[in-house]
C-alpha positions, 0 to 999 in steps of 0.5 A: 500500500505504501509503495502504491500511494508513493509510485508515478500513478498513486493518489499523491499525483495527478495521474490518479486524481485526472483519471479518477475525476473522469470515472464521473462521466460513466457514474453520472450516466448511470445516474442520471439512467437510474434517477431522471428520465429518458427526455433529459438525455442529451443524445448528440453529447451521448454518442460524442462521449461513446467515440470520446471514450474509446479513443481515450481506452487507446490513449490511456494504454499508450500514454506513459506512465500506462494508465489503467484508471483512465482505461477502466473509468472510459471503458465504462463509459462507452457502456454507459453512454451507449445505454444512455443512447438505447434509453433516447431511442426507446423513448423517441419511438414511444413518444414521437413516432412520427419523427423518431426515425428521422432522428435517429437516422440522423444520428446513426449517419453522425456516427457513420460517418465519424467511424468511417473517418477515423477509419480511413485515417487510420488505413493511411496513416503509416504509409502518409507518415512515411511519405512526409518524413521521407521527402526531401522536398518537405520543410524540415517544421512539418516533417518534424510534425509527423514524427512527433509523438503527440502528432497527427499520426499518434493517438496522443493526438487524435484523442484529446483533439476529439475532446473539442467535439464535447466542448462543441456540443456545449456551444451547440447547446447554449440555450438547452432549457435548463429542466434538459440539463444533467447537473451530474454531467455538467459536474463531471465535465467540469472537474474533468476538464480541470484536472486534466488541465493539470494533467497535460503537463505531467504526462509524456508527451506533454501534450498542449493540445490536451490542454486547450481542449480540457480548457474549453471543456471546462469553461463551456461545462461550467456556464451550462452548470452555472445557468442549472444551479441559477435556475434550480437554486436562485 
């Protein structure tokens, strides 16, 4: 137990505390599945932390040092994201059938069409990296890019860069009526994005990118839990 609070991810560092902060996401959905109805489920933001979180299981087991916290809190989120979404459908084609299938089909092609982009980047991802470094005529800034471990070539990149799509379903949501506002969620998003402020720093690779978006995170989570407190409190 001592040497497990001392070492490079025990509860003395941020490696423990940023991923912990994240196992809110997961807890606040089973939360909210288990306390609110299905009509304050935000659907969009629901299946923006699905691919959120799957990328972020691939980033925690490449990051250094390895973080299982962060693999374990975002493996429960994609289950608990995805029940949150089962729960949306469900309650669409019971209250509004006339319209339910549009919506669904809208959403279903946004997911489509995010996992056949992340798809294909994937597909060219080594043989595009190898044209970059590999050609004389590239500035010697850009090729550098390509190389680096928190580039586009790497999930230390695509992983936080994904975490704007939360940021911008906040933005998107700005006037959401505030009886369709998770506290829980808004909490969790919050604390995340704040620790993780801190965590960008201490992680290899420093990751800046990681920085801003859990930044922006923070702030357009806060105004939507700031409008929920007035509103329910004030």
């Amino acid at each position: 137990m001592a040497a497990w609070i001392s070492s490079a991810t025990g509860p003395m560092t941020t490696h423990f505390w940023g991923p912990v902060a994240n196992w809110g996401l997961s807890i606040s959905a089973i939360y909210d599945a288990s306390t609110l109805g299905p009509e304050v489920i935000n659907a969009r933001m629901s299946a923006t932390q699905v691919g959120y979180s799957a990328l972020f299981c691939r980033f925690a087991w490449m990051v250094q040092p390895r973080n299982y916290i962060l693999l374990g809190c975002h493996t429960a989120n994609v289950s608990a994201q995805s029940n949150q979404l089962r729960r949306w459908g469900a309650n669409k084609m019971e209250t509004e059938p006339a319209t339910a299938g549009a919506e669904l089909q809208q959403l279903g092609m946004m997911v489509a069409g995010t996992g056949v982009g992340l798809a294909g980047i994937l597909a060219v991802r080594k043989p595009l990296q190898a044209a970059i470094t590999g050609a004389s005529f590239m500035p010697s800034m850009l090729s550098g890019l390509a190389k680096h471990p928190a580039g586009p070539f790497y999930i230390h990149f695509w992983a936080p860069n994904f975490k704007w799509a939360l940021s911008i379903n906040n933005f998107l949501d700005y006037d959401r009526p505030t009886d369709k506002i998770s506290a829980s969620m808004m909490t969790a998003l919050t604390t995340t994005g704040l620790l993780f402020m801190r965590w960008s720093f201490v992680i290899t690779p420093v990751n800046y990118s990681l920085f801003f978006v859990n930044c922006a995170l923070a702030g357009s989570s806060g105004y939507h839990l700031a409008r929920k407190v007035k509103a329910d409190y004030m």
